[in-house]
N, C-alpha and C positions, 0 to 999 in steps of 0.2 A: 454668769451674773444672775441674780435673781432680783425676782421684782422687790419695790419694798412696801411693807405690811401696812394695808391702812386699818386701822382697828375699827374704826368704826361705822363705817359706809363703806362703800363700793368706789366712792369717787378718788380718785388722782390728784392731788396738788402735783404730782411731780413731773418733769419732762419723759416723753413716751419711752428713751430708750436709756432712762436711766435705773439706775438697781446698785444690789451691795454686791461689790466681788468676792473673790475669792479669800483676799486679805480682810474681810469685813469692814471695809471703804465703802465711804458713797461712791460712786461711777454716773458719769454723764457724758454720753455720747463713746462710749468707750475708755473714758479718760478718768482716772485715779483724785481726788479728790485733793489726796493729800499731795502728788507728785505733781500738780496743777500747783498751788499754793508755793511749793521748794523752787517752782520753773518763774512762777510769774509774779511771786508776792500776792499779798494781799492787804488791805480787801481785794474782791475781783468780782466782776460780775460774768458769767460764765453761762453759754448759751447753746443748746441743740439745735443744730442746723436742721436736721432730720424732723423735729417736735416743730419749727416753724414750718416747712415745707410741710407737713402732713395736712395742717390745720387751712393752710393755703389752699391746698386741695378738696378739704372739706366743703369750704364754704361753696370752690365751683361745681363741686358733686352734688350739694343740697339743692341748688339751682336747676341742675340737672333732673335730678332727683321728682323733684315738684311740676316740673315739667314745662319751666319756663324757660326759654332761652335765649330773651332780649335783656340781660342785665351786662350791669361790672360793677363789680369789687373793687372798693378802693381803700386802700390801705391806711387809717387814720393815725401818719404817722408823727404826730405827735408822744405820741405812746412810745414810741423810740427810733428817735431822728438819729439811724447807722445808715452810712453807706452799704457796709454789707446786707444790712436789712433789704432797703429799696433795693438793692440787686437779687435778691433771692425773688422775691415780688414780682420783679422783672421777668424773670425764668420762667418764675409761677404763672405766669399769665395776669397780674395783678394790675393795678394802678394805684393811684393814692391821693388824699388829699392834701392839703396843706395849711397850717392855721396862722402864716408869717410869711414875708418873705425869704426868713432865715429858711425855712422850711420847703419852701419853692426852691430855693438855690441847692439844697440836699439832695429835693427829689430830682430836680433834674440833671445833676452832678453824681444822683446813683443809677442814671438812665430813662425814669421815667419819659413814657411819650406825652409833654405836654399836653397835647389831644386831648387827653382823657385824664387830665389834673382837673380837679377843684381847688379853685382857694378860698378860702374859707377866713371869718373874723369879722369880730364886731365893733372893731376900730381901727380899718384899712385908712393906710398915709397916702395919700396922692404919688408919692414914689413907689409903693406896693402896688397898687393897681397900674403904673406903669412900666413896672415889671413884669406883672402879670400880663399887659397888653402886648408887651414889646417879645414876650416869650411863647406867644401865641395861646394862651392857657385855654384850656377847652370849657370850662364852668368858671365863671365869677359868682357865687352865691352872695345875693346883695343882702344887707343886715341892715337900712336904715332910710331913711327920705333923702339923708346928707349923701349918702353913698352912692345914688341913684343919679341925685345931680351932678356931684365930683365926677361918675365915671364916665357918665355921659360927653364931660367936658375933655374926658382925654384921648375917647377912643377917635380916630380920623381917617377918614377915606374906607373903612368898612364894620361890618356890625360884630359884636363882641355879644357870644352865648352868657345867657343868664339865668341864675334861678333866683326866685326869692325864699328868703329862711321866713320858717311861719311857725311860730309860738303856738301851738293849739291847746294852751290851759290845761294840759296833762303833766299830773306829778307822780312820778312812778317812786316806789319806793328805792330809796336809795338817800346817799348824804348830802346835804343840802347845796353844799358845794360841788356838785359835780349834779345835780338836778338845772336841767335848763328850758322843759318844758313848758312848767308853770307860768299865768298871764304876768306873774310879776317876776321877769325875767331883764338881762343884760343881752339876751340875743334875741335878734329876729322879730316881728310884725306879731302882733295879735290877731285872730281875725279879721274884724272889720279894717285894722291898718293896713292889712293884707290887700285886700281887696283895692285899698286907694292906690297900692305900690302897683298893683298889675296893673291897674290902669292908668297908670303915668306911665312907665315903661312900655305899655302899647303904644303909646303914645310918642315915642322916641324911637327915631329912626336909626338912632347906634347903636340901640340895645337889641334882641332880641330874645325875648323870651320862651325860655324853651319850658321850665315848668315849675316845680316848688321841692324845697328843701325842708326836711324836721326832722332833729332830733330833741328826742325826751330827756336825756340825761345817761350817765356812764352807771355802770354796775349795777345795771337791772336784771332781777333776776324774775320777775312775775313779766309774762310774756302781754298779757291782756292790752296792757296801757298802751304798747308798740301798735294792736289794733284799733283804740281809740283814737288815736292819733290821726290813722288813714281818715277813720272816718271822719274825724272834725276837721280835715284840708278839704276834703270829699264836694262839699258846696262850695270853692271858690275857681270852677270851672272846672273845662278838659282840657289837662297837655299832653305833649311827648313823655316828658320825663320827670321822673316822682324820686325824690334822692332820699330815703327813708332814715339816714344815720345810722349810728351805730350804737353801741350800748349794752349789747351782752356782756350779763357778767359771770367772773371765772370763780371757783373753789381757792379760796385763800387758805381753808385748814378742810381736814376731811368729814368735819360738820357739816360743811356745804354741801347741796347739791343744784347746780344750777340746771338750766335749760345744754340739752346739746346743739351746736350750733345746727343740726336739720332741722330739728324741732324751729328754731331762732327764725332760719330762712323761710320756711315753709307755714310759719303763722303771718309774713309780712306777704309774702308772695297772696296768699287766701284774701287776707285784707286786700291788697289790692283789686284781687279780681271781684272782689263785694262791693266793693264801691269806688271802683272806677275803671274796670274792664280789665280786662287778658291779654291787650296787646302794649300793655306800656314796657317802656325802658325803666326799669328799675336798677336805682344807684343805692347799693350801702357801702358804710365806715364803717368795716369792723377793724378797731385798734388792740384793745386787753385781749381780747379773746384772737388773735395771733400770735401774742409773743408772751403775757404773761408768764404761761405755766410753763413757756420754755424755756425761762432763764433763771438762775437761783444767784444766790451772794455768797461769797467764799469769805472769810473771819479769823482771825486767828482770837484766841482769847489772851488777855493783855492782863488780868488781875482777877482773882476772885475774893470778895470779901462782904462778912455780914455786919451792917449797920439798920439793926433789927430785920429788913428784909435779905436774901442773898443778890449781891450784885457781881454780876460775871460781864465783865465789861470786856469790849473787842477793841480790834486798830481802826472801825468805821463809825455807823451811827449816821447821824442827821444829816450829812453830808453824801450821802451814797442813797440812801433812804427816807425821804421827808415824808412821804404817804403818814407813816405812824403817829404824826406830829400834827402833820395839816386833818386828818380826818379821824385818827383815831383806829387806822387800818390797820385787822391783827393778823399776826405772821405767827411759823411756826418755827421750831430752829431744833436740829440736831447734832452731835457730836459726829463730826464724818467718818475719824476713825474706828467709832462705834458704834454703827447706827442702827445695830437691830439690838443692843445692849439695854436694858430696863432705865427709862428714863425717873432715877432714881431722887433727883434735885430738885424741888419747885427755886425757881430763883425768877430776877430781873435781865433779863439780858440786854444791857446797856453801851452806848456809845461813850467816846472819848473827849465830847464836845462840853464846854462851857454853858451847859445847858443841863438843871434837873430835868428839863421832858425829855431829852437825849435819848428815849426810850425805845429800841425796838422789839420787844417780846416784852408784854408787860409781866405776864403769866406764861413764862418757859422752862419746859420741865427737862433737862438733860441728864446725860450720864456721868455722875463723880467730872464735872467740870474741874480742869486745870491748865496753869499758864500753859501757853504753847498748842493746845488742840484748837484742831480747824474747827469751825461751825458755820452750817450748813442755812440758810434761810430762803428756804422755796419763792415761787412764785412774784417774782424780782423781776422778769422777762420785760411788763412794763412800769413803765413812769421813774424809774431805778434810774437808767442811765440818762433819761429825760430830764430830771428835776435833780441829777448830782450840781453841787456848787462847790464854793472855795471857802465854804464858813470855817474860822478859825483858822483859815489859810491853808488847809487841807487838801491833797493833791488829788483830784479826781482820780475813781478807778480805771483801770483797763478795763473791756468787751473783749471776750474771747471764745470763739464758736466752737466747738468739739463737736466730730464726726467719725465714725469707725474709728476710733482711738487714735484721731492727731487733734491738736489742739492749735490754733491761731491766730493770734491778737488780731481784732480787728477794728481796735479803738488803742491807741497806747497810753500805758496810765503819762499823767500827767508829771513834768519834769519840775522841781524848785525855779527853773527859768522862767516856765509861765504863769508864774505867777505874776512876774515885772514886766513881759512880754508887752502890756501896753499902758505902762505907764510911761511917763514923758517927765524927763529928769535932767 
């Protein structure tokens, strides 16, 4: 196998052990592109076992690294709520947090040790927080005055750990939709509310506060803001525990070049010790940057046709991939069968849905596209199998992990039956 050519940077959109073989296939985890597609249909979303493990390790090596050794990594799995996922995690020595209680019953159904969950949200029901209670959850990160009262009321006969989330009026660059820093935010306290939250909650003898929670926003790629942030919680006391988020963001095309995740850990860890000492517990969420650039989307092409622009339409689209829709997030796509082939075609690379923004590659250059070839679209690891739905009645794809050349669903695609599964007729 050999690696595949990024022409313009240095950087990787692709999973660590994938490349073109011998046949001039893409290969991922050892496994044939095209003979993935004849096995499992498609679409598919297809994932390196090896490319998430690596990156798991990275972040405890950056830790390491920097030379602090009071933290934990938690897994922000929202980014992609698999079972196989949380168990890799598990092995890795990981944790995770959780933004639902769909997402709580995941983690602890793929092993997480509740101990060391957060749950997380900024519009926890009275039945989630007594899930969370009743499941022993190690972090409650409170989002509100209402949430403070509510939780107080349910927890009985012993104290429930707490953080509070703190808006510190940092906007890091990134889509506005996925920026949550900023004072004019849906999550978490502003300063000064800050300050009135600690002091109720000292104030309550259920709660115990153990320290403060921030994040900025996902897909950041200038490091700075992650250290402004330390700094403006910095005056609202000393605690145990500083849970800093997550937010690193990954190379979607080889234009990019982001921060590496030591660099990531190793500017948060500094922040820390600048303003507010050496010996804390330090918690991050890193989500995108574990599973992104592990997982790509398999396609077959379904039509090609020009209506002044070229449209190479697939069997998926908005239903497998909505990032392109909701944010305008751009992707890259190649021919599998031929992918070191001169990407000869500017076209559209389009979905199958009821929908002109249907769009996934707005600007996708492939090789002499035609019916029947696979295509390839990188960096699908996260929010892909997170935010797949049933629009147009479309059957969600299968997860399937590839490692030293076997491949194994570890999501099955979805069958015509469930679609009626809960309806009441």
């Amino acid at each position: 196998m050999t690696l595949l050519a990024q022409p313009t940077t240095d950087t990787t959109i692709w999973p660590v052990d994938s490349g073109i073989n011998a046949y001039g296939h893409f290969e991922i985890g050892g496994c044939d592109a095209i003979e993935l597609v004849r096995e499992f249909g498609s679409p598919a979303y297809v994932v390196s076992e090896d490319d998430i493990r690596r990156r798991a390790r990275e972040y405890v090596d950056a830790f390491k690294h920097a030379g602090h050794t009071n933290f934990d990594v938690l897994f922000a799995s929202k980014a992609f709520p698999c079972l196989a996922a949380y168990q890799i995690f598990v092995e890795e020595g990981l944790s995770c947090d959780a933004a639902s209680a769909g997402e709580l019953f995941l983690a602890l159904r793929g092993g997480m040790d509740p101990r060391r969950i957060c749950l997380h949200g900024n519009a926890k029901t009275s039945d989630e927080l007594r899930y969370a209670l009743d499941e022993r959850v190690g972090y409650i990160v409170v989002d509100s005055f209402d949430e403070i009262e509510r939780l107080a009321g349910l927890v009985a006969g012993r104290q429930q750990d707490v953080l509070v989330r703190v808006t510190p009026d940092i906007r890091p660059t990134t889509h506005t939709s996925i920026s949550t820093g900023q004072a004019d935010s849906k999550f978490g306290f502003g300063i000064a509310d800050a300050r009135r939250a600690i002091k109720q909650i000292e104030g309550l003898s259920q709660l115990h506060l153990r320290g403060l929670h921030v994040h900025i926003g996902s897909q950041v790629m200038d490091l700075a803001p992650f250290e402004y942030a330390v700094g403006a919680i910095a005056s609202l006391g000393d605690f145990e525990v500083y849970n800093l988020g997550g937010g690193l963001g990954v190379a979607y095309s080889t234009r990019e070049d982001p921060p590496s995740i030591r660099e990531y850990v190793e500017q948060k860890v500094r922040a820390i010790r600048a303003y507010l000492g050496p010996d804390k517990l330090i918690l991050i969420e890193p989500g995108r940057s574990l599973v992104a650039n592990a997982g790509v989307t398999l396609y077959s092409i379904i039509s090609v046709k020009k209506n002044v622009s070229t449209y190479v339409a697939v069997d998926g689209g908005m239903s497998d991939n909505l990032r392109p829709m909701l944010y305008k997030a751009p992707y890259e796509a190649v021919i599998a069968g031929r992918i070191d082939a001169p990407a000869n075609v500017a076209c559209r690379l389009v979905g199958k849905h009821c929908e002109s923004g249907d769009v996934l590659v707005q600007d996708a250059h492939l090789n002499d596209p035609g019916v029947g070839d696979v295509v390839v679209t990188p960096v699908t690891g996260a929010y892909g199998h997170a935010m797949a739905n049933n629009y147009n009645a479309m059957l969600r794809p299968p997860v399937i992990f590839c490692k030293d050349g076997s491949a194994r669903v570890v999501v099955r695609r979805e069958s015509p039956e469930d679609l009626v599964a809960r309806d009441v007729v």
